[in-house]
Backbone as CSV, one residue per row, in Angstrom:
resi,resn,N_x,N_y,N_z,CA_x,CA_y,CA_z,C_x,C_y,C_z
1,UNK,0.816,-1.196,0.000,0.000,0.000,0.000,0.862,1.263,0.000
2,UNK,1.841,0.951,0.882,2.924,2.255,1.263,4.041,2.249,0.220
3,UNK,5.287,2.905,-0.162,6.169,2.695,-0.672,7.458,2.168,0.436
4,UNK,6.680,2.985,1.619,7.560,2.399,2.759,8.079,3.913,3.338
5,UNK,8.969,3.775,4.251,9.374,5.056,5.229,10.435,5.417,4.644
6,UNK,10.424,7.181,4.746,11.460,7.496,4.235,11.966,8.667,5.519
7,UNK,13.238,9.272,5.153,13.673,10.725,5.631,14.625,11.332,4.368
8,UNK,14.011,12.716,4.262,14.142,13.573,3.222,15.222,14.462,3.966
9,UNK,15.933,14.715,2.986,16.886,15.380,3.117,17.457,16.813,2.629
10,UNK,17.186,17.844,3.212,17.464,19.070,2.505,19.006,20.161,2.695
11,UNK,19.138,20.105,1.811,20.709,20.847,1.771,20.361,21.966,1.377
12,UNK,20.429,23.084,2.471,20.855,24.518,2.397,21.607,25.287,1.894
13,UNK,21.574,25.916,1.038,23.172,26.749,0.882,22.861,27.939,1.582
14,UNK,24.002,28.705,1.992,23.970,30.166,2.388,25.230,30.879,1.862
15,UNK,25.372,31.843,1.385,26.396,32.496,0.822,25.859,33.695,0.496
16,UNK,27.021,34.529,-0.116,26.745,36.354,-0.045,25.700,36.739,-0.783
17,UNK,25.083,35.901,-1.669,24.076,35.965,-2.560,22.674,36.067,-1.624
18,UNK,22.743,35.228,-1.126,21.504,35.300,-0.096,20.745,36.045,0.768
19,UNK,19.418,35.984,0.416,18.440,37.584,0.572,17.707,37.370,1.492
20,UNK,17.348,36.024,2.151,16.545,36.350,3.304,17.347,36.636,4.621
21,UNK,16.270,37.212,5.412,17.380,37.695,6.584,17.563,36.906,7.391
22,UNK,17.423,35.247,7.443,18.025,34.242,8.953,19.230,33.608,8.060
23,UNK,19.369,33.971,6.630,20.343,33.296,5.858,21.265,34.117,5.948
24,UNK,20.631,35.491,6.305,21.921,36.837,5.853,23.058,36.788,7.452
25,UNK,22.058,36.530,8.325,22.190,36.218,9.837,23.984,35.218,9.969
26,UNK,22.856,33.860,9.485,24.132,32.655,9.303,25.098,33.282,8.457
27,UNK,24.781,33.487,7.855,26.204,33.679,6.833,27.442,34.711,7.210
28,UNK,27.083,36.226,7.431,27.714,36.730,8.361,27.980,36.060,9.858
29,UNK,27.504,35.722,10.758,28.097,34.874,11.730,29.111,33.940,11.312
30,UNK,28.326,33.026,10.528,29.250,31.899,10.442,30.831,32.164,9.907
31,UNK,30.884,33.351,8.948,32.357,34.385,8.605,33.001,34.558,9.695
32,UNK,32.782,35.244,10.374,33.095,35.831,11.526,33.492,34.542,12.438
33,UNK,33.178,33.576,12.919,33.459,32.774,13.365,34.475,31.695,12.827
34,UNK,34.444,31.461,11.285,35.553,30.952,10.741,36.637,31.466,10.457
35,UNK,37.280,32.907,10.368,37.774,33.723,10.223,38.406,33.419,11.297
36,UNK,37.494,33.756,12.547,37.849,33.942,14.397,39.314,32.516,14.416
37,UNK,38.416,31.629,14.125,38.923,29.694,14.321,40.034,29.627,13.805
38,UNK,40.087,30.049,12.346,40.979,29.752,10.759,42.695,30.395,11.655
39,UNK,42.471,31.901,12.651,43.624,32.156,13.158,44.189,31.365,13.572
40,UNK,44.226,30.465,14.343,44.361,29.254,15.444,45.074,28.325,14.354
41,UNK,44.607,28.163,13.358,45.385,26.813,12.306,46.330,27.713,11.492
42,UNK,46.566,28.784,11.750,47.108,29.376,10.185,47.687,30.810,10.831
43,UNK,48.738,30.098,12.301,49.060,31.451,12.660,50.451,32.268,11.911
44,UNK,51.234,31.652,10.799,51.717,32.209,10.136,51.288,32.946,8.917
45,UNK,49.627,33.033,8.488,49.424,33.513,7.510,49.844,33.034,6.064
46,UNK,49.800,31.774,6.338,50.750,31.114,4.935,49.218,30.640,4.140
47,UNK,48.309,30.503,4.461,46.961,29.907,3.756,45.689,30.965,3.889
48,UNK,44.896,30.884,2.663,43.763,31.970,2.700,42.735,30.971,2.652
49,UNK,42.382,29.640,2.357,41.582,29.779,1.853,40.947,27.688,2.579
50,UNK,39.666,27.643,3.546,39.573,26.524,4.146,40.402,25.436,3.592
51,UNK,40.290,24.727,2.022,40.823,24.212,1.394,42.330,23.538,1.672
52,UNK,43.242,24.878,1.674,44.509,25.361,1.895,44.877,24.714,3.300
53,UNK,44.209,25.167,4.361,44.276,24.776,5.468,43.849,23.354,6.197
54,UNK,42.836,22.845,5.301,42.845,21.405,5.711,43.711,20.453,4.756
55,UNK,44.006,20.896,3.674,44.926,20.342,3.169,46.582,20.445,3.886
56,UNK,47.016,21.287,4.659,48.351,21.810,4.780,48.325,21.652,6.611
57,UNK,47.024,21.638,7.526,47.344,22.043,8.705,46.825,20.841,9.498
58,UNK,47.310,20.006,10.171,46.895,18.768,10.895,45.122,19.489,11.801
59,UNK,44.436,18.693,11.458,43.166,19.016,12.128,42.374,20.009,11.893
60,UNK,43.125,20.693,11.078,41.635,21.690,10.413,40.302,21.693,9.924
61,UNK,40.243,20.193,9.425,39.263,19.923,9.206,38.059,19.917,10.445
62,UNK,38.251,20.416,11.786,37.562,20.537,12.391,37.032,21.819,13.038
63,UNK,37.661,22.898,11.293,37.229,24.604,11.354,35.091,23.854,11.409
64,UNK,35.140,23.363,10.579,33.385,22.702,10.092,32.842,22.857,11.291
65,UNK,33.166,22.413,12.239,32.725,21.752,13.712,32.360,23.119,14.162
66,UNK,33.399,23.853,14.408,33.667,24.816,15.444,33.240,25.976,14.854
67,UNK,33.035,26.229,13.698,32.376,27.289,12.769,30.720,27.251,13.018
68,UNK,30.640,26.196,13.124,28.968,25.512,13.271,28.286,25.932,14.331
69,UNK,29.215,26.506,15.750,28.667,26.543,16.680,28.183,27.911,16.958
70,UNK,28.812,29.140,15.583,28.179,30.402,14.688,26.440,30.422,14.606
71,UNK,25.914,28.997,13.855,24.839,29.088,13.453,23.784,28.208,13.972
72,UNK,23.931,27.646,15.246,22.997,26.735,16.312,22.208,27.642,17.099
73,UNK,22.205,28.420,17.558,21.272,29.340,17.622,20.549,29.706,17.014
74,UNK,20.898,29.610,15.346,19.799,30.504,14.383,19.369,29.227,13.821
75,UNK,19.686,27.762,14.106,19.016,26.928,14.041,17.964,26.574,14.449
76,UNK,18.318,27.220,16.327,17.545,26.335,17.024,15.940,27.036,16.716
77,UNK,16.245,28.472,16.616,14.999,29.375,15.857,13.980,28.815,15.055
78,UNK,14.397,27.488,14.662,13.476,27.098,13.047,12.184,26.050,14.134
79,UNK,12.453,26.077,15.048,11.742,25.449,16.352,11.862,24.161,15.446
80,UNK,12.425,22.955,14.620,12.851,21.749,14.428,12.046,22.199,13.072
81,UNK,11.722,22.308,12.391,11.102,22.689,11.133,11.751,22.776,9.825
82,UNK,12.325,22.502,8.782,12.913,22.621,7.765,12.699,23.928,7.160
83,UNK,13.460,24.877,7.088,13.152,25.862,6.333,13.418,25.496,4.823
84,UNK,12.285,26.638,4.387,11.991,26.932,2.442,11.254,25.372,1.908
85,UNK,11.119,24.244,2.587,10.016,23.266,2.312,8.833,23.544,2.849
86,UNK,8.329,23.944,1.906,6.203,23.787,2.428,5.540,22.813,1.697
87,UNK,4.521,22.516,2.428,3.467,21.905,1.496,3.078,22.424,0.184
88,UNK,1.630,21.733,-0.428,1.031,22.969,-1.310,0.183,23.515,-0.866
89,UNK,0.113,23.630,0.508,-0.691,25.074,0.580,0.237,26.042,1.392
90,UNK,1.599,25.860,0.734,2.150,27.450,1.326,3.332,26.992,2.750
91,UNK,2.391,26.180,3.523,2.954,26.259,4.875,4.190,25.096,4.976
92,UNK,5.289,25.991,5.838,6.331,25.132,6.197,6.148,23.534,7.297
93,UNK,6.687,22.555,6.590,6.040,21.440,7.408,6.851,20.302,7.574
94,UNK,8.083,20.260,7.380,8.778,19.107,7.851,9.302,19.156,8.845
95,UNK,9.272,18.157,10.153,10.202,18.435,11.196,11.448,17.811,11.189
96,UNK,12.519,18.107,11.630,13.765,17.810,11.332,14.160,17.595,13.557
97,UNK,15.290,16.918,13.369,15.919,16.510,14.755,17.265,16.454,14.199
98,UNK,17.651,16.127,13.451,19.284,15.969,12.945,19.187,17.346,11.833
99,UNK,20.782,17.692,11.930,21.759,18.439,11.208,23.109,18.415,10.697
100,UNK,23.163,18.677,9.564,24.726,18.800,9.351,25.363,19.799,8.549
101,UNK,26.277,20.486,9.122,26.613,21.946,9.121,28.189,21.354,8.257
102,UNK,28.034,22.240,7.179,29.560,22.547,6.479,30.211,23.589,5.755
103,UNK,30.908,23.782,6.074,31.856,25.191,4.891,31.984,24.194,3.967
104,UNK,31.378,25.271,2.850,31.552,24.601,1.657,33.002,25.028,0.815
105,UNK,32.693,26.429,1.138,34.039,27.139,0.718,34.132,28.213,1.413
106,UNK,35.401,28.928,1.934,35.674,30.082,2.783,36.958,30.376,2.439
107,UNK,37.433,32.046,2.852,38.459,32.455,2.492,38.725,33.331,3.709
108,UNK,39.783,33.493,3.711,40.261,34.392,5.449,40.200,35.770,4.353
109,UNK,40.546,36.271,3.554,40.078,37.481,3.486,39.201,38.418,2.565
110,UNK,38.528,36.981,2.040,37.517,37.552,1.080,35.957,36.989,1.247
111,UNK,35.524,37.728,2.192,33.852,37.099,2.943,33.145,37.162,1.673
112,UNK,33.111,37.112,0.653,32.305,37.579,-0.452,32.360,35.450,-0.866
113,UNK,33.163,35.208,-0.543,33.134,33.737,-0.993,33.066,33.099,0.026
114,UNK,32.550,33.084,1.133,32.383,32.082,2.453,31.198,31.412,1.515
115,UNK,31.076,30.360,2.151,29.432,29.585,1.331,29.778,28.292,1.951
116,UNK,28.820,28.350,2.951,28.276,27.179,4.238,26.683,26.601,3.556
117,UNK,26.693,24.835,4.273,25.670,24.320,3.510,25.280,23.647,4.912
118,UNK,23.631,23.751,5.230,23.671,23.059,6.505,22.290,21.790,5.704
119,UNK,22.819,20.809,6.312,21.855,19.370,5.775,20.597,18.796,6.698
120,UNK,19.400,19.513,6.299,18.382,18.925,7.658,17.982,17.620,7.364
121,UNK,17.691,16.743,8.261,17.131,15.623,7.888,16.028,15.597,8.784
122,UNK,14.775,14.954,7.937,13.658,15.269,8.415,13.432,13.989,9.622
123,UNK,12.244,13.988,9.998,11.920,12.762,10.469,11.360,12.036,9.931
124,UNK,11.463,10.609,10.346,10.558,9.539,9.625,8.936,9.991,9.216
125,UNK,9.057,9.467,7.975,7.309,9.647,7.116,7.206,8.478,6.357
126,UNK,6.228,8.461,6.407,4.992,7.087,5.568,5.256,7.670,4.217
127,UNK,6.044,7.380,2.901,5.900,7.450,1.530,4.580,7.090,1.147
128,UNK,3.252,7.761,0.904,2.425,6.524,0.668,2.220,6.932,-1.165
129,UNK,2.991,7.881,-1.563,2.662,7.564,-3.187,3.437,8.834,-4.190
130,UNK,3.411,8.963,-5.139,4.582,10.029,-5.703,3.144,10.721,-6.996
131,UNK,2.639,11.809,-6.694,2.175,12.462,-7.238,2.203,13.720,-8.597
132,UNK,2.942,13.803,-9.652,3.183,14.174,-10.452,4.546,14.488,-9.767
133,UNK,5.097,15.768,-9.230,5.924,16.195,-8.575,6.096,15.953,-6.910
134,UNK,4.929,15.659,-6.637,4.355,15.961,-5.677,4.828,14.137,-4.710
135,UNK,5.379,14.267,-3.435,5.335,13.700,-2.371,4.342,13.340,-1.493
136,UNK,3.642,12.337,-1.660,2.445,12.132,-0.737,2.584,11.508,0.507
137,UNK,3.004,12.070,1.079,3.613,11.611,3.037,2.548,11.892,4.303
138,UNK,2.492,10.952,4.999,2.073,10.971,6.309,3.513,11.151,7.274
139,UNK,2.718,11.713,8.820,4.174,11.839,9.236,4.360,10.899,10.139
140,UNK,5.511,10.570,10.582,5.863,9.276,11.208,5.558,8.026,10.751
141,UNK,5.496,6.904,11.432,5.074,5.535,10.655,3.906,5.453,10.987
142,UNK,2.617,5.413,9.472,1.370,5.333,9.252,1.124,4.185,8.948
143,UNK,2.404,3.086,8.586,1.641,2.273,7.659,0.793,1.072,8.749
144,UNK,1.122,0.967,9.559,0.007,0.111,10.381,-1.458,0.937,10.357
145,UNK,-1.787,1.763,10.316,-2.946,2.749,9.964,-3.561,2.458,9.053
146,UNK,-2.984,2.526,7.862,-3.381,2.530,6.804,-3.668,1.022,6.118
147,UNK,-2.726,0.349,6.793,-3.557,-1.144,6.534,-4.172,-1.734,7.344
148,UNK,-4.764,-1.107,8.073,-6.082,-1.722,9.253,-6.876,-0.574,8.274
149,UNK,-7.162,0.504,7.724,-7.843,1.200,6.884,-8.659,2.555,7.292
150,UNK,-7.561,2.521,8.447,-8.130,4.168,9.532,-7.676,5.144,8.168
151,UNK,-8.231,6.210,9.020,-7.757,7.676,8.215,-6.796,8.361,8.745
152,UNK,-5.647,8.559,7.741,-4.589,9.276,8.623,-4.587,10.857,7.886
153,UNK,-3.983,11.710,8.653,-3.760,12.766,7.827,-2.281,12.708,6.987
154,UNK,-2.522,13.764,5.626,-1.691,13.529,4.831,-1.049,14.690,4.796
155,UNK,0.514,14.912,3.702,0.580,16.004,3.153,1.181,15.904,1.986
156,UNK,1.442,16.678,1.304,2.033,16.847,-0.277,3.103,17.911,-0.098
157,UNK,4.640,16.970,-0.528,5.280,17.845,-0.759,6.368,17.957,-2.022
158,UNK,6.468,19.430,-2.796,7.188,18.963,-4.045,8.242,18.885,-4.090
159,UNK,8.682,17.954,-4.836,10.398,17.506,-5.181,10.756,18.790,-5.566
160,UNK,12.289,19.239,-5.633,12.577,20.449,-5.526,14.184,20.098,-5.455
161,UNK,14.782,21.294,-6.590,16.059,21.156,-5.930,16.852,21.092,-4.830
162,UNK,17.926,20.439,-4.165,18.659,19.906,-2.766,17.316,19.021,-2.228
163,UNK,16.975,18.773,-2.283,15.593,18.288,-1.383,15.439,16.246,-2.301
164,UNK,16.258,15.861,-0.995,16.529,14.619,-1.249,16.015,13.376,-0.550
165,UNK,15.357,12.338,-0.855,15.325,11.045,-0.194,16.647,10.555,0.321
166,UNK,16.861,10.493,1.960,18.437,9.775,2.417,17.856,8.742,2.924
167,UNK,17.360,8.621,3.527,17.143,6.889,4.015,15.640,6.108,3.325
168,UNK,15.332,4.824,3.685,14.857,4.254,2.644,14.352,3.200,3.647
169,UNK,13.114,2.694,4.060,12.741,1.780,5.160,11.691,0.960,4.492
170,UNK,11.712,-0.162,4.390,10.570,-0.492,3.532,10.193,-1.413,4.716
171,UNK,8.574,-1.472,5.226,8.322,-2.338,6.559,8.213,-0.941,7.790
172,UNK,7.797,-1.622,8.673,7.705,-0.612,10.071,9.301,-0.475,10.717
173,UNK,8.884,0.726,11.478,10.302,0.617,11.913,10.341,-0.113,12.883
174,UNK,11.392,0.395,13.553,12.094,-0.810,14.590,11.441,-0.032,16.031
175,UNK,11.273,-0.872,16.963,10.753,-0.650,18.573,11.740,-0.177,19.113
């Protein structure tokens, strides 16, 4: 009946391009904070650019981590909610519990190219069918519901660029 359980996956970008103001928020923070960090790995000034520095500096790769802790606050704001996914009627509606925060690219002295990507993953939903574009999901696991033949509520949501299927459950989940 179901296609089975899924969690959708949406990848954010934020960078200087970006016009709303909790993106304009992160993005300046998150500069400022990698910039702050990037001193600490790169106190001779020999590297500009994240890349440079995790390639050249033992452990840099954990600017990601510590840059991240810039934009958890303006996370926690989304009260668990996926931002820029709505239904079709408008309203924002996936809840999310996991995150994953990354510099995609950054430069120590050119903020015009910072560009951080944060990855929400939603919570478990009932796939129950794929509608032109359109995602036909219940939330959490419905499918015992739906095959005893109760009524559950539904929603529709459209496929869309970054906006990905990551996990894949076919059956109920686990206790």
């Amino acid at each position: 009946m179901t296609k089975g359980l899924i969690r959708l996956c949406y990848r954010k970008i934020i960078d200087a391009s970006s016009t709303k103001l909790w993106d304009q928020y992160v993005f300046e923070d998150t500069y400022k904070e990698f910039y702050m960090q990037s001193q600490f790995y790169n106190q001779e000034h020999k590297y500009q650019t994240l890349q440079e520095l995790i390639a050249n500096v033992p452990n840099a790769d954990r600017l990601h981590y510590l840059t991240s802790t810039a934009a958890i606050g303006y996370i926690r704001q989304l009260n668990q909610i996926i931002p820029d996914i709505a239904n079709i009627a408008g309203k924002l509606c996936l809840p999310f519990t996991q995150f994953k925060f990354e510099i995609v690219h950054s430069h120590v002295e050119q903020k015009e190219v910072h560009k951080v990507a944060i990855l929400f993953y939603s919570d478990w939903l009932t796939w129950i069918d794929t509608v032109d574009d359109r995602l036909l999901i219940a939330y959490g696991d419905q499918q015992p519901a739906l095959q005893t033949g109760q009524e559950i509520e539904t929603d529709m949501v459209a496929q869309q660029p970054f906006l990905s299927i990551s996990s894949l459950q076919v059956g109920e989940l686990p206790a």
